[in-house]
Structures are given as structure tokens and as C-alpha cells.
Predicted model as a PDB file, atoms N, CA, C, CB and O in Angstrom, pLDDT in the B-factor column:
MODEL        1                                                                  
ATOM      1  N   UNK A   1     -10.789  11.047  21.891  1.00 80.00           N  
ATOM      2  CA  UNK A   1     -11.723  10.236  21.145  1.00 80.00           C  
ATOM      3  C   UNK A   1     -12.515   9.354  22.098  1.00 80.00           C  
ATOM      4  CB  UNK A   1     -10.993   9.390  20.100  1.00 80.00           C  
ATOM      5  O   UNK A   1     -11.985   8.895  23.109  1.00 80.00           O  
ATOM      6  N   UNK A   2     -13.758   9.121  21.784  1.00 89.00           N  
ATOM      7  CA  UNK A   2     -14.691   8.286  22.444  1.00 89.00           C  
ATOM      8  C   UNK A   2     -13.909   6.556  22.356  1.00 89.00           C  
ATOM      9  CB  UNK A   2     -16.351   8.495  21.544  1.00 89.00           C  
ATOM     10  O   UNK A   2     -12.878   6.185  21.795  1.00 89.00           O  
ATOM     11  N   UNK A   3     -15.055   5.709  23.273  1.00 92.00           N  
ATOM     12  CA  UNK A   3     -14.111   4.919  22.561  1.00 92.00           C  
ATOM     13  C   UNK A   3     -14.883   3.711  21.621  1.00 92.00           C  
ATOM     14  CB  UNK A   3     -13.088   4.286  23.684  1.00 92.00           C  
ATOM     15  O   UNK A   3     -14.374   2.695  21.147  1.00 92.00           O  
ATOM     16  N   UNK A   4     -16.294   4.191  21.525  1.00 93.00           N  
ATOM     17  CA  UNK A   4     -16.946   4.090  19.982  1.00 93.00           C  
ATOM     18  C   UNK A   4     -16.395   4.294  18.840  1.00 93.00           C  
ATOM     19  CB  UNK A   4     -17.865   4.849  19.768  1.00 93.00           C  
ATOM     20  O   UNK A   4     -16.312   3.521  17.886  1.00 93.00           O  
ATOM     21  N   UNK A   5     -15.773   6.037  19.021  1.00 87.00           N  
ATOM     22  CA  UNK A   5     -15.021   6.569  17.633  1.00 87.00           C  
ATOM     23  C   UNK A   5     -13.559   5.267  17.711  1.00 87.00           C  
ATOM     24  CB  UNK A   5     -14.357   8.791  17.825  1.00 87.00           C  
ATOM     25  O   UNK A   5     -13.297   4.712  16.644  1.00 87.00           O  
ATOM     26  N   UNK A   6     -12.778   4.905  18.874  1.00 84.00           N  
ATOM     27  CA  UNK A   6     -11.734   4.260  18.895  1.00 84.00           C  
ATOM     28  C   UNK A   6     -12.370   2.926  17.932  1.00 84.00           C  
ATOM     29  CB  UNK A   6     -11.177   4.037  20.479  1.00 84.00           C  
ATOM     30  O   UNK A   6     -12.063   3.081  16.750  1.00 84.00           O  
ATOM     31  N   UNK A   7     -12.772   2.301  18.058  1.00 89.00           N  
ATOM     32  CA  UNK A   7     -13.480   1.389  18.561  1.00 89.00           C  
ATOM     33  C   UNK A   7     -13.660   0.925  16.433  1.00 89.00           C  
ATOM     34  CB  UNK A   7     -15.052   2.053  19.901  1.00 89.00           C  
ATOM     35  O   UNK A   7     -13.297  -0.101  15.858  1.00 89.00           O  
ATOM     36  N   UNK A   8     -14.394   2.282  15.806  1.00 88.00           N  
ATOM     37  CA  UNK A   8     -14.702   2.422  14.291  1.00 88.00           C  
ATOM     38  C   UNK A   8     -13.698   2.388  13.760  1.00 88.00           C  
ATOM     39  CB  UNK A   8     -15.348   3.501  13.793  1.00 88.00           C  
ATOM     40  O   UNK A   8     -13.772   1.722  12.727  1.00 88.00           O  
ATOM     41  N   UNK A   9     -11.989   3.106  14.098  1.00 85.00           N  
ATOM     42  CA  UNK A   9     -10.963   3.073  13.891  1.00 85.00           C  
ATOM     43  C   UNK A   9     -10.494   1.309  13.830  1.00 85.00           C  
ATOM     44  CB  UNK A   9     -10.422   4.029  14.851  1.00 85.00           C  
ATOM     45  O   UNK A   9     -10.294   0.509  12.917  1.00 85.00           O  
ATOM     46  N   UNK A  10     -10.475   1.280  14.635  1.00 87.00           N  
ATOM     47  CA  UNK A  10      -9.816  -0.203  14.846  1.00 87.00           C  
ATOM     48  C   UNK A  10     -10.388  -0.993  14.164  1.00 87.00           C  
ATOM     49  CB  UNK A  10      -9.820  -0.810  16.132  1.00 87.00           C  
ATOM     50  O   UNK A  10      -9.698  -2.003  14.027  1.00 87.00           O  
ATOM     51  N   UNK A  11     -11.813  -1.071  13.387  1.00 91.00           N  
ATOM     52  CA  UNK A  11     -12.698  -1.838  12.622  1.00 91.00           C  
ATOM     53  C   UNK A  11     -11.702  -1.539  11.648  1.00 91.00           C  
ATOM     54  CB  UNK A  11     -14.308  -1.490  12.423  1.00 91.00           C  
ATOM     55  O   UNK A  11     -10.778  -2.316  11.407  1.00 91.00           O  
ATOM     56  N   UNK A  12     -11.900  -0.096  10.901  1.00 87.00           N  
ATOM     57  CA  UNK A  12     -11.479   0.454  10.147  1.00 87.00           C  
ATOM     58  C   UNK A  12      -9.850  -0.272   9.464  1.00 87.00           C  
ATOM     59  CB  UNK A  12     -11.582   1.708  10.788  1.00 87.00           C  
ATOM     60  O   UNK A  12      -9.479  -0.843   8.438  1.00 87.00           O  
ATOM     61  N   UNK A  13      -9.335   0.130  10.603  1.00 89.00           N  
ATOM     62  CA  UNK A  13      -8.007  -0.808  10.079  1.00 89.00           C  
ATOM     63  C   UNK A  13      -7.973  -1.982   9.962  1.00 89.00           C  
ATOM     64  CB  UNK A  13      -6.977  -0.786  10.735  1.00 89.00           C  
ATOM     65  O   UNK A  13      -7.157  -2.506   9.204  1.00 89.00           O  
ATOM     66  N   UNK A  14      -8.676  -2.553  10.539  1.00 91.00           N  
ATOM     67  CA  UNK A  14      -9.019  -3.869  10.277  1.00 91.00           C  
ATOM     68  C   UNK A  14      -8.739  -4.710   8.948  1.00 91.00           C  
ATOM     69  CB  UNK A  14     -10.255  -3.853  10.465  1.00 91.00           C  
ATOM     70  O   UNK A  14      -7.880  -5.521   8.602  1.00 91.00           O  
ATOM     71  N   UNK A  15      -9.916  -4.108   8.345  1.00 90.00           N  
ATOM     72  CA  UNK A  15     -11.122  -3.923   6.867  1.00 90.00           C  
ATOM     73  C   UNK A  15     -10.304  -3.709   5.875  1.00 90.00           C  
ATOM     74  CB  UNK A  15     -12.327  -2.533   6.803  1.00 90.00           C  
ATOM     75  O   UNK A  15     -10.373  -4.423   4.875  1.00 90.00           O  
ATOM     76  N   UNK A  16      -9.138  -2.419   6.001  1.00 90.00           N  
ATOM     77  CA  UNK A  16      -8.515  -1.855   4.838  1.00 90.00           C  
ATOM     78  C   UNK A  16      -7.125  -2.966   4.816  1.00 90.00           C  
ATOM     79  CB  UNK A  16      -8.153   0.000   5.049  1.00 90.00           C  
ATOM     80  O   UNK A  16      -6.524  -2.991   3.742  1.00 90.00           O  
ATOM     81  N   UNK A  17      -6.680  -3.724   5.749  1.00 92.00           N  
ATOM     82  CA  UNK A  17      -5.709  -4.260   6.142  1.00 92.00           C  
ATOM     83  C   UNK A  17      -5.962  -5.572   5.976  1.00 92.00           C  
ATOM     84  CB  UNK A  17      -5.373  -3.890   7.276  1.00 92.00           C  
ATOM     85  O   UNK A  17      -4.946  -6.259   6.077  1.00 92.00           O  
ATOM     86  N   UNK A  18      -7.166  -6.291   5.712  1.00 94.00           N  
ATOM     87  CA  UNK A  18      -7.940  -7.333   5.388  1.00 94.00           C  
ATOM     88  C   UNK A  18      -7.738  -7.327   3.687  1.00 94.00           C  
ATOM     89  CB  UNK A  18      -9.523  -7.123   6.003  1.00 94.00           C  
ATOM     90  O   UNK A  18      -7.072  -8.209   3.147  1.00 94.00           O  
ATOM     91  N   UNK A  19      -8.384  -6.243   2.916  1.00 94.00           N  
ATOM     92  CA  UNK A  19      -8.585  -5.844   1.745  1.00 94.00           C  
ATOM     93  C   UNK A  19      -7.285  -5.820   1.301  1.00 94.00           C  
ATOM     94  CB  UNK A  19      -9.315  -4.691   1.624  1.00 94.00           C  
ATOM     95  O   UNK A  19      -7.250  -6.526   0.293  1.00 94.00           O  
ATOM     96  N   UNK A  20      -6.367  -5.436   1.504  1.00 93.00           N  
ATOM     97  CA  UNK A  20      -5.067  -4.961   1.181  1.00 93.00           C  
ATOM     98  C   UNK A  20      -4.552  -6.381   0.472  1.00 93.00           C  
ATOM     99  CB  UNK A  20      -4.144  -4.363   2.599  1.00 93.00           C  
ATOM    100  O   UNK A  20      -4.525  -6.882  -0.652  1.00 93.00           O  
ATOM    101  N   UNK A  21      -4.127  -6.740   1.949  1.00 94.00           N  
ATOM    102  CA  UNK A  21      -3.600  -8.119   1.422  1.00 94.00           C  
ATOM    103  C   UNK A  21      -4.527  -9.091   0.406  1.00 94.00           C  
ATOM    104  CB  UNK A  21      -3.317  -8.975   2.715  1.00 94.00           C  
ATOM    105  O   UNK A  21      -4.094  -9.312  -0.725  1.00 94.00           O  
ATOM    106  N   UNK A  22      -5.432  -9.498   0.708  1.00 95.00           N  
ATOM    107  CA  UNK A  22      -6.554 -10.286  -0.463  1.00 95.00           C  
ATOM    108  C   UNK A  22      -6.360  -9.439  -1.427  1.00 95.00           C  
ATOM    109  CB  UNK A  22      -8.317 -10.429  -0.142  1.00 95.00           C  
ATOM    110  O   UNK A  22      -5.956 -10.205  -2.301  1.00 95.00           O  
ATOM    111  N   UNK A  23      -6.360  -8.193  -1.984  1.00 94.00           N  
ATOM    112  CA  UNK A  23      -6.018  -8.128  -3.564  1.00 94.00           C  
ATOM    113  C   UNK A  23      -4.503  -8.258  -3.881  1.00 94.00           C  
ATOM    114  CB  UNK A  23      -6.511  -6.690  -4.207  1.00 94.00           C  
ATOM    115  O   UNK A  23      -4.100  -8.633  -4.983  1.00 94.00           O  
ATOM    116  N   UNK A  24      -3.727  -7.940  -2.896  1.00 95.00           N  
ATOM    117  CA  UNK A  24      -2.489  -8.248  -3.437  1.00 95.00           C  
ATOM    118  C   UNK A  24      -2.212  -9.434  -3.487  1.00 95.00           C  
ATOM    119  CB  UNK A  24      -1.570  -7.731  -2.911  1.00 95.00           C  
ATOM    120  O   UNK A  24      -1.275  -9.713  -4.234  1.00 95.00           O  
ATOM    121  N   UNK A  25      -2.839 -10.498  -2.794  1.00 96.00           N  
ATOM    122  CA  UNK A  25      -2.741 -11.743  -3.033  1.00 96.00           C  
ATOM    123  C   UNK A  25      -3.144 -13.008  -4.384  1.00 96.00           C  
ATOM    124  CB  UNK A  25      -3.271 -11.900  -2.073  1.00 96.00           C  
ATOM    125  O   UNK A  25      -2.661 -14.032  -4.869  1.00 96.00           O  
ATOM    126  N   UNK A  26      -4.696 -11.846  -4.588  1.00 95.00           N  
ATOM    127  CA  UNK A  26      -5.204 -12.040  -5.879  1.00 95.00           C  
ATOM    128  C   UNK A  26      -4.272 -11.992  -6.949  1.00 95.00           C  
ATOM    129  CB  UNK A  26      -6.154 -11.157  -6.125  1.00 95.00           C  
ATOM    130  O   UNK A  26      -3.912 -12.805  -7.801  1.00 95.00           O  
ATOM    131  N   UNK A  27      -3.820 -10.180  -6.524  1.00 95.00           N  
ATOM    132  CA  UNK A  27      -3.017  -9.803  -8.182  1.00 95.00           C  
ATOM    133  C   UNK A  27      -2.150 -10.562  -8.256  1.00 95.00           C  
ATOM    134  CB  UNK A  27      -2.279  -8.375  -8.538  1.00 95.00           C  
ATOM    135  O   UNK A  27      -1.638 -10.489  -9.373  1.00 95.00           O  
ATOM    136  N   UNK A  28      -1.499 -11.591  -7.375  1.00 95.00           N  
ATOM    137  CA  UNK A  28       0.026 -12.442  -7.352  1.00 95.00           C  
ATOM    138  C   UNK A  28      -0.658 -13.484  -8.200  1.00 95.00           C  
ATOM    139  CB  UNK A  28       0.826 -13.107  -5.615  1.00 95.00           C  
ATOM    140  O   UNK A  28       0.068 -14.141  -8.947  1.00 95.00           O  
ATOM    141  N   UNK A  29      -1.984 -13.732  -8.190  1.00 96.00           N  
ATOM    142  CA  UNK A  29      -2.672 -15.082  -9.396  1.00 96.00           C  
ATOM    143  C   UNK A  29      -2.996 -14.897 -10.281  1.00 96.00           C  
ATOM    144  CB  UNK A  29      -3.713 -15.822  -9.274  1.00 96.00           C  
ATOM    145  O   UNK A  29      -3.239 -15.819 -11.061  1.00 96.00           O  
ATOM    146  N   UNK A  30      -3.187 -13.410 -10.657  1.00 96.00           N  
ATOM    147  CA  UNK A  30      -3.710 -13.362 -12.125  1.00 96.00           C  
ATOM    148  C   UNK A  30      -2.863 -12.930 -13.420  1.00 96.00           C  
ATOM    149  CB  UNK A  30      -4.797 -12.449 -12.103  1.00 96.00           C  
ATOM    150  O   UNK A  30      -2.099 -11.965 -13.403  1.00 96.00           O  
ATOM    151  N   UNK A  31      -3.087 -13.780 -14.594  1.00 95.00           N  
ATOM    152  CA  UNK A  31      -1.802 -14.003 -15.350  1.00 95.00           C  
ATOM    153  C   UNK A  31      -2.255 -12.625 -16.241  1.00 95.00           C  
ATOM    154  CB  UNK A  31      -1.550 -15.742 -16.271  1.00 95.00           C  
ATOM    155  O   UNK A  31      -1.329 -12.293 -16.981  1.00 95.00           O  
ATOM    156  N   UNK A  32      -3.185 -11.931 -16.333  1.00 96.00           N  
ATOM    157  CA  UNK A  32      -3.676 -10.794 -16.999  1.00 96.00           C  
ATOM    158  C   UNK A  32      -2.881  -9.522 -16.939  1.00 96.00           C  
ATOM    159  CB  UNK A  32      -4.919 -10.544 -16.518  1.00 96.00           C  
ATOM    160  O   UNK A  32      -3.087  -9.023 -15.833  1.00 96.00           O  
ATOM    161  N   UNK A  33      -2.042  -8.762 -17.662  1.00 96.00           N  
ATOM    162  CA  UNK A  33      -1.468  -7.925 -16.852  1.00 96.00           C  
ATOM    163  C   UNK A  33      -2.063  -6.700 -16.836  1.00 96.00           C  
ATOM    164  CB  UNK A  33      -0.250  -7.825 -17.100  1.00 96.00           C  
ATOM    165  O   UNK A  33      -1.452  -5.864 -16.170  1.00 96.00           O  
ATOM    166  N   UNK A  34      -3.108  -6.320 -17.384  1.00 97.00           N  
ATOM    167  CA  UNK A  34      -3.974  -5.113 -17.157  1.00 97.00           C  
ATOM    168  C   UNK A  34      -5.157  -5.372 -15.848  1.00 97.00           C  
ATOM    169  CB  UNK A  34      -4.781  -4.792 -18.699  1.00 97.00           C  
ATOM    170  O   UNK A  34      -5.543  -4.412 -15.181  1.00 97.00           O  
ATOM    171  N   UNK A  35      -5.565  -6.519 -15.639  1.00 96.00           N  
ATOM    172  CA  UNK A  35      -6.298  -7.105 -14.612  1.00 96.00           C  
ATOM    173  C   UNK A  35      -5.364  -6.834 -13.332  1.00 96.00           C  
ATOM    174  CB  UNK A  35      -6.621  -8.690 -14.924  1.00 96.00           C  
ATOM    175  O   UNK A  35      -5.659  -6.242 -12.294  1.00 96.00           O  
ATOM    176  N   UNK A  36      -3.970  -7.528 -13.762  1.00 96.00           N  
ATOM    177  CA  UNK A  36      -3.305  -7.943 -12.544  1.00 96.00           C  
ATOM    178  C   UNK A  36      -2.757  -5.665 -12.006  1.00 96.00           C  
ATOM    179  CB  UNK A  36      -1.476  -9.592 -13.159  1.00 96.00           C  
ATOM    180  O   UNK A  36      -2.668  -5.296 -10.834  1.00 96.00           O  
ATOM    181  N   UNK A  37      -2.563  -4.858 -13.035  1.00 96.00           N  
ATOM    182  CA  UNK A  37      -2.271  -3.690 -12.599  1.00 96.00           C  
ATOM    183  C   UNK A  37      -3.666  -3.113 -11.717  1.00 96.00           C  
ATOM    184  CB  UNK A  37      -1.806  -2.834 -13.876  1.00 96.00           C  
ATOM    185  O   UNK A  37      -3.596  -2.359 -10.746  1.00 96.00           O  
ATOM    186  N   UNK A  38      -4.518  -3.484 -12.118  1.00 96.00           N  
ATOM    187  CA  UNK A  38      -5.771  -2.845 -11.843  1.00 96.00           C  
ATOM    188  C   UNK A  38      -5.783  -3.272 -10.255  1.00 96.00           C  
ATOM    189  CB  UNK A  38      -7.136  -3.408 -12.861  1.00 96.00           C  
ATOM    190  O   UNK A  38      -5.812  -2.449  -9.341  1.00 96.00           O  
ATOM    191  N   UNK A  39      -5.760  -4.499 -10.107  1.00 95.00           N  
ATOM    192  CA  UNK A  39      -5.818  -5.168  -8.506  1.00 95.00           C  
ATOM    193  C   UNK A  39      -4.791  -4.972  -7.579  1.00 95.00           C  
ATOM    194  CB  UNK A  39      -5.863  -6.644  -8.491  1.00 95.00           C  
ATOM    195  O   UNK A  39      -4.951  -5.115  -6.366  1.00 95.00           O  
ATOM    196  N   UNK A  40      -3.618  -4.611  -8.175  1.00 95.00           N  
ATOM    197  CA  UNK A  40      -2.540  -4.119  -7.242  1.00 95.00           C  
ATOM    198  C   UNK A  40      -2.732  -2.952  -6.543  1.00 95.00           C  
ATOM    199  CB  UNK A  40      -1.390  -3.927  -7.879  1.00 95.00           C  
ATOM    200  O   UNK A  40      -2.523  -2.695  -5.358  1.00 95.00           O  
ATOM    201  N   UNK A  41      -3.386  -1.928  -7.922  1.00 96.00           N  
ATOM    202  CA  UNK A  41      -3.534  -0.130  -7.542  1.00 96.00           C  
ATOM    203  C   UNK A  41      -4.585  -0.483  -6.333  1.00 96.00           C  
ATOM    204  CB  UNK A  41      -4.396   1.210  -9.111  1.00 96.00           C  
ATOM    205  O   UNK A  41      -4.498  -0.072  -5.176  1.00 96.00           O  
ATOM    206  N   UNK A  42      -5.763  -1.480  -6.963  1.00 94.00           N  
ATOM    207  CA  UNK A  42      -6.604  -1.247  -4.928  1.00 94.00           C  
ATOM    208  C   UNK A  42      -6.117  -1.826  -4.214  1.00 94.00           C  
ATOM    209  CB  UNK A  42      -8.130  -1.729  -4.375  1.00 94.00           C  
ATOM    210  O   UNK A  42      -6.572  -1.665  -3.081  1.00 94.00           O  
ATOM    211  N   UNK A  43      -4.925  -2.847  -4.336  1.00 93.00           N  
ATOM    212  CA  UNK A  43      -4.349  -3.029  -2.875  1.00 93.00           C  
ATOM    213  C   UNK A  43      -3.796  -1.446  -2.181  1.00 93.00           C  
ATOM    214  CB  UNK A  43      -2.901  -4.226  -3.010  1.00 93.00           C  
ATOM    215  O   UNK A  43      -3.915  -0.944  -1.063  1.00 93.00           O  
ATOM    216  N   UNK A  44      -3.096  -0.957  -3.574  1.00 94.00           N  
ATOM    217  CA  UNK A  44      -2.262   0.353  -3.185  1.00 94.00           C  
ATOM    218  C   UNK A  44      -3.469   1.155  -2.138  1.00 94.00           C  
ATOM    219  CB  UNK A  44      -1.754   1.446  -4.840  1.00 94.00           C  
ATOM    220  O   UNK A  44      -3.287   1.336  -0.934  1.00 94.00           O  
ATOM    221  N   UNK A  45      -4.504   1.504  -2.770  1.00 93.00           N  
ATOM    222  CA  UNK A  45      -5.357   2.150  -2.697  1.00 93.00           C  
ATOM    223  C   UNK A  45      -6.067   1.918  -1.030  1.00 93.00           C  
ATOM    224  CB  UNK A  45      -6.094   1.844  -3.939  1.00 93.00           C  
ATOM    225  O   UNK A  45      -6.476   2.699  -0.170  1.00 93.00           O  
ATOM    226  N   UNK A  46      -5.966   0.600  -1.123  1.00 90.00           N  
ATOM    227  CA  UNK A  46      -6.537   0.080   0.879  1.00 90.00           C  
ATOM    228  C   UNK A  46      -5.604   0.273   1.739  1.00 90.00           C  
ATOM    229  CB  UNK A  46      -6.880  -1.694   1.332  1.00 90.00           C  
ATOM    230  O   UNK A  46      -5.888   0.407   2.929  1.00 90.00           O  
ATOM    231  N   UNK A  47      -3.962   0.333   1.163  1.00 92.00           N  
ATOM    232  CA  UNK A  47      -2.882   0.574   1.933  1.00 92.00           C  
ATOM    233  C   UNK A  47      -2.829   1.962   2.397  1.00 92.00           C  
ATOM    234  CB  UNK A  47      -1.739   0.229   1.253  1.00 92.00           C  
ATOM    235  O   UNK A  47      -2.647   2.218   3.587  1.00 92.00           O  
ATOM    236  N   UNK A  48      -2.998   2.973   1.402  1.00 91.00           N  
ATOM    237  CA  UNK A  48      -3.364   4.320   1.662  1.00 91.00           C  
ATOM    238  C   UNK A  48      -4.485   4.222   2.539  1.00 91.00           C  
ATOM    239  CB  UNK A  48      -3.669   5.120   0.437  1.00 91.00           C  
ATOM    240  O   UNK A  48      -3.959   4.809   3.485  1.00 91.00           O  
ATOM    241  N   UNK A  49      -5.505   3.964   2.911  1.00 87.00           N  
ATOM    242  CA  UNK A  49      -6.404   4.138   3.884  1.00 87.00           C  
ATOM    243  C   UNK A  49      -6.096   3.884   4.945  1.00 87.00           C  
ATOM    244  CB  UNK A  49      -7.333   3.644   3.762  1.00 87.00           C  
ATOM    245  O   UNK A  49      -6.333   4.642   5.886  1.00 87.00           O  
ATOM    246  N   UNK A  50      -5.287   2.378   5.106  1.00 88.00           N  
ATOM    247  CA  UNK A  50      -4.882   2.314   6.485  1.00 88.00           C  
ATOM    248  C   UNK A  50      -4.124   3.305   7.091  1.00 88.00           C  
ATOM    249  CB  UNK A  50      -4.243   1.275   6.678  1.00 88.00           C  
ATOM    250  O   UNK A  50      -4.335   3.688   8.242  1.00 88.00           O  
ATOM    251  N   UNK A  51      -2.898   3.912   6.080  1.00 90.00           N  
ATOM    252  CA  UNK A  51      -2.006   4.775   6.302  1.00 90.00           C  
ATOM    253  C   UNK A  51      -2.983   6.040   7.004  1.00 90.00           C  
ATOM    254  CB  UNK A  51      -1.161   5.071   4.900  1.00 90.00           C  
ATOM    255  O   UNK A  51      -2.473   6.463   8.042  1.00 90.00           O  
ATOM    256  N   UNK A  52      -4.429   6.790   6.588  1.00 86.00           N  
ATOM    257  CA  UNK A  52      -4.638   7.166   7.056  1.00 86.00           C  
ATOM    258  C   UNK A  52      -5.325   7.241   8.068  1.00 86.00           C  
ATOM    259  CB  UNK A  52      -4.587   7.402   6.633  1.00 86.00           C  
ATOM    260  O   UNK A  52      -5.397   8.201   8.834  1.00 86.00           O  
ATOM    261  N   UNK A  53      -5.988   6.017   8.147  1.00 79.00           N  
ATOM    262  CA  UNK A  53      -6.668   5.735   9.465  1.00 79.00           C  
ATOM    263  C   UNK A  53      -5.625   5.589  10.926  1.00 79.00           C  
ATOM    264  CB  UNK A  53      -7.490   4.276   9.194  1.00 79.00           C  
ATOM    265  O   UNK A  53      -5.857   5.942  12.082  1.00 79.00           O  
ATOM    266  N   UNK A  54      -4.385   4.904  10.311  1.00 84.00           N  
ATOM    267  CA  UNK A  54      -3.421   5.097  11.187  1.00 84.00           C  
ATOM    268  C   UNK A  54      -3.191   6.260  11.996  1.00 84.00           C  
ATOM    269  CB  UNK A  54      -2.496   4.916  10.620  1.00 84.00           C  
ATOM    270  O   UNK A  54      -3.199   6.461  13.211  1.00 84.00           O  
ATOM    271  N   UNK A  55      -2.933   7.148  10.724  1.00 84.00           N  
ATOM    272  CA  UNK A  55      -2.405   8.928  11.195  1.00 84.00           C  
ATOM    273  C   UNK A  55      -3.411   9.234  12.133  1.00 84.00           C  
ATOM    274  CB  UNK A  55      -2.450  10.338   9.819  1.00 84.00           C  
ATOM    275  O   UNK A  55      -3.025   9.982  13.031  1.00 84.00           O  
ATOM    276  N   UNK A  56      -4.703   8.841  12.194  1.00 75.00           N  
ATOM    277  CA  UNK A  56      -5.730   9.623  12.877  1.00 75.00           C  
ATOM    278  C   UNK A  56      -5.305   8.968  14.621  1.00 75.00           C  
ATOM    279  CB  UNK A  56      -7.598   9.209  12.125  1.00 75.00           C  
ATOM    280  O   UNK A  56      -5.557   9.716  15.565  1.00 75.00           O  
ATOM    281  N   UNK A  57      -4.799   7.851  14.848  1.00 74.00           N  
ATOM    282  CA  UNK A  57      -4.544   7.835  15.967  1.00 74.00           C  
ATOM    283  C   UNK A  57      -3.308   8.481  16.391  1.00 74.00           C  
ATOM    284  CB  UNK A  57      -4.642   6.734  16.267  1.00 74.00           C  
ATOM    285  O   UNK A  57      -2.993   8.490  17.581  1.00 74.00           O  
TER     286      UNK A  57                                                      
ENDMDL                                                                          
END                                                                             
């Protein structure tokens, strides 16, 4: 890998690893429980990305 492409990676995880936590942090405040399922699944959902941005290194 270049180390531009490195470089997008490491943003990459960054971003999804940034995101992750802030909605799971959210969903820990919201007393809604269809709100609060909805915000967990995109934490789930940014966790899976990192997972694969990970694999790619």
C-alpha cells in the first residue's frame, strides 16, 4: 500500500471509531427505546467498519 492509501485507512479508522463511541454514548442518554435501538445498531454498524478497515491492514 501507498502511504496515501495508508494514510485514508488510518483517517478511516479514525472516523468510524470516533462515530462509534458518540452514538453509543448518545444511545446511553436516550430514554426512548426505539430511538435508543436505532442509535446503538449505528454504533454497531461504525464498529463493523472499523472491523473492516482493520482487516484491510
Amino acid at each position: 500500500m501507498t502511504t496515501k492509501e495508508l494514510l485514508y485507512i488510518e483517517d478511516a479508522l479514525g472516523h468510524a471509531q470516533f462515530f462509534q463511541t458518540k452514538c453509543q454514548e448518545t444511545a446511553n442518554k436516550i430514554q426512548d427505546q426505539e430511538l435508543r435501538a436505532c442509535v446503538e445498531q449505528m454504533a454497531q454498524k461504525h464498529q463493523q467498519m472499523f472491523q473492516k478497515f482493520y482487516g484491510l491492514l
